[in-house]
C-alpha positions as CSV (number, residue, x, y, z in Angstrom):
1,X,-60.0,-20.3,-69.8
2,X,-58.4,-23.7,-70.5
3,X,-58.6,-25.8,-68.1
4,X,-55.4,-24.9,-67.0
5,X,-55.0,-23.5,-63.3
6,X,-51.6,-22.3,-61.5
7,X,-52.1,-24.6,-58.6
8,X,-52.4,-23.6,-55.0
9,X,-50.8,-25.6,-52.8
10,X,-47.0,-26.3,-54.8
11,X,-44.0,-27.5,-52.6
12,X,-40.4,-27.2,-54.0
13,X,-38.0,-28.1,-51.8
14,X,-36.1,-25.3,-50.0
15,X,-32.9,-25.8,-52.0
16,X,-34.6,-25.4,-55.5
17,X,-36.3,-22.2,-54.0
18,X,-33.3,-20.5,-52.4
19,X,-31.2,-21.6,-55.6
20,X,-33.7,-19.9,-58.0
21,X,-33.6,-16.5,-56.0
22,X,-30.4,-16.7,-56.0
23,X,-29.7,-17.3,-59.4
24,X,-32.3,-15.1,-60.7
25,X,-30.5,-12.2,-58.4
26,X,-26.9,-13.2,-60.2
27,X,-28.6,-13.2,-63.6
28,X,-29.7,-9.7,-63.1
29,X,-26.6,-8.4,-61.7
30,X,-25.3,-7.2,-65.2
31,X,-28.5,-5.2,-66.0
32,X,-28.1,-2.9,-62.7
33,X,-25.9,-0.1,-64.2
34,X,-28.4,-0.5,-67.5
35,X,-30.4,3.3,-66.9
36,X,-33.1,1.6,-68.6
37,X,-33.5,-0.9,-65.6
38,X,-35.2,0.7,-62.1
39,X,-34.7,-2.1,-59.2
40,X,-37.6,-1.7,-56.9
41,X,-37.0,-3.4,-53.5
42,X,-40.2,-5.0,-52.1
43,X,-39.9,-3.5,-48.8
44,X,-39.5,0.0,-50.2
45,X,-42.7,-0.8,-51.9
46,X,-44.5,-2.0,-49.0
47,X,-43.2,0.8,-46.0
48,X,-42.8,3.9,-48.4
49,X,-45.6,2.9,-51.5
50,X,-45.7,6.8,-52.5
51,X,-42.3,7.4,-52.6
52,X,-41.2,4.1,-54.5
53,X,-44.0,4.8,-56.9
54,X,-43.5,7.9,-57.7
55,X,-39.8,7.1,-58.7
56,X,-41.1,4.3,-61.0
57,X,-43.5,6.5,-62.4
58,X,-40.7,9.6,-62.6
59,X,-38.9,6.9,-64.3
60,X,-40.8,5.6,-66.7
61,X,-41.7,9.6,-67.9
62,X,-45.7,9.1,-66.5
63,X,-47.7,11.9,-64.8
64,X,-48.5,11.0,-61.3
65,X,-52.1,9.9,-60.5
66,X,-53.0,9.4,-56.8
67,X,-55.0,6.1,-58.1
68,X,-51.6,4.3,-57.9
69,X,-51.6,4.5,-54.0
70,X,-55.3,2.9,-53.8
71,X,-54.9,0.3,-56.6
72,X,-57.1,-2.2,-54.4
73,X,-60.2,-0.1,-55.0
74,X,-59.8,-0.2,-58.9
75,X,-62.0,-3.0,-60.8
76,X,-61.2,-5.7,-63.6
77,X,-61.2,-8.9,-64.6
78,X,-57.7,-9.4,-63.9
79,X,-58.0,-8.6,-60.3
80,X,-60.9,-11.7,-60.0
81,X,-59.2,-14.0,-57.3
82,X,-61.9,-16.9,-59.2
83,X,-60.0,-16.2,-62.3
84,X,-56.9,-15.5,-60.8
85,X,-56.8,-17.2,-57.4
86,X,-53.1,-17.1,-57.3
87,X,-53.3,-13.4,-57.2
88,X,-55.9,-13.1,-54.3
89,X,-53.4,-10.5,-52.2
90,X,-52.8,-8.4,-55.1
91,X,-56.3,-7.4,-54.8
92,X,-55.7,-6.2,-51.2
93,X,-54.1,-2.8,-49.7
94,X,-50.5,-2.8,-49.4
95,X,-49.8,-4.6,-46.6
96,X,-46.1,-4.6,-44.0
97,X,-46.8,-8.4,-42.9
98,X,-44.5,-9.9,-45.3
99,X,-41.7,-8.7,-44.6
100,X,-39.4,-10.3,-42.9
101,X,-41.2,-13.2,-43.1
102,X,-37.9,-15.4,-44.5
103,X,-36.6,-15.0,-40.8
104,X,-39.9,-15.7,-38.9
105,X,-41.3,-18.7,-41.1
106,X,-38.4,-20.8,-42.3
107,X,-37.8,-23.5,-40.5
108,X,-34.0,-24.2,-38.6
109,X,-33.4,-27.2,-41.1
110,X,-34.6,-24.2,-44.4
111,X,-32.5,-21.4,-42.2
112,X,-29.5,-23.8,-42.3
113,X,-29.7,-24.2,-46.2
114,X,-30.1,-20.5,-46.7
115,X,-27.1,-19.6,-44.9
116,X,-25.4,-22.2,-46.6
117,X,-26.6,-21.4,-49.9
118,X,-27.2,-17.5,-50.1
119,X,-26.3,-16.3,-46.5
120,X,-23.4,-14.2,-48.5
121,X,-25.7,-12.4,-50.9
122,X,-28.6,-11.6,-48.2
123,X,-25.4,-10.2,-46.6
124,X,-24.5,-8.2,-49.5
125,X,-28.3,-6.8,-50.4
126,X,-28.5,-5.7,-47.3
127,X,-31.2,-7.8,-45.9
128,X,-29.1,-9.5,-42.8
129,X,-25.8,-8.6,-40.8
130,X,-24.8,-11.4,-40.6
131,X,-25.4,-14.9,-40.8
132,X,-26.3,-15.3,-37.3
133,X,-30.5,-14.7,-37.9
């Protein structure tokens, strides 16, 4: 290693955040109709992980291996949360506690610039109602 270390504690102000998932949704808008893209929504991952990955792996042309629903057990360096401590949770099971999270943590000032700055297209995924969360 280099020296160099994804740090732990960043802060970006909400805008910046909600403007980069935002514009990162936008920029992949064009590639949805591409049949050599597969969208995977997080919380398909999360509440149906054998379904969800067995459509990745149908897509992709792979055999299915029931390895892929107990990925926490399996062992390598890139799993080491001292090598990789930004990736501590991806060495966990799949866990349900995250979603939803955007409506229980943010605060009323961060709720405010979300609806103001993507309320529409958390409309449109499907992921609110309205803009009254």
């Amino acid at each position: 290693m280099d020296g160099t270390f994804v740090p732990l504690n960043t802060w970006n102000p909400i805008e910046d955040c909600i403007n980069r998932w935002r514009n990162d949704i936008e920029a992949s808008r064009r590639y949805w109709s591409d049949p050599r893209l597969h969208v995977v929504r997080y919380e398909d991952l999360v509440l149906q992980p054998q379904r969800t990955i067995e459509n990745v792996i149908h897509f992709l042309g792979e055999d299915w291996d029931d390895a892929l629903l107990d990925h926490s057990s399996i062992q390598s360096d890139f799993r080491d949360p001292l090598m990789f401590p930004q990736s501590a949770q991806a060495t966990q099971k799949i866990a349900t506690d995250s979603i939803g999270r955007w409506q229980r943590d943010l605060s009323s000032h961060d709720r405010t610039c979300f609806k103001a700055l993507a309320g529409d297209l958390l409309i449109e995924l499907g992921y609110a109602i309205d803009n009254e969360w």
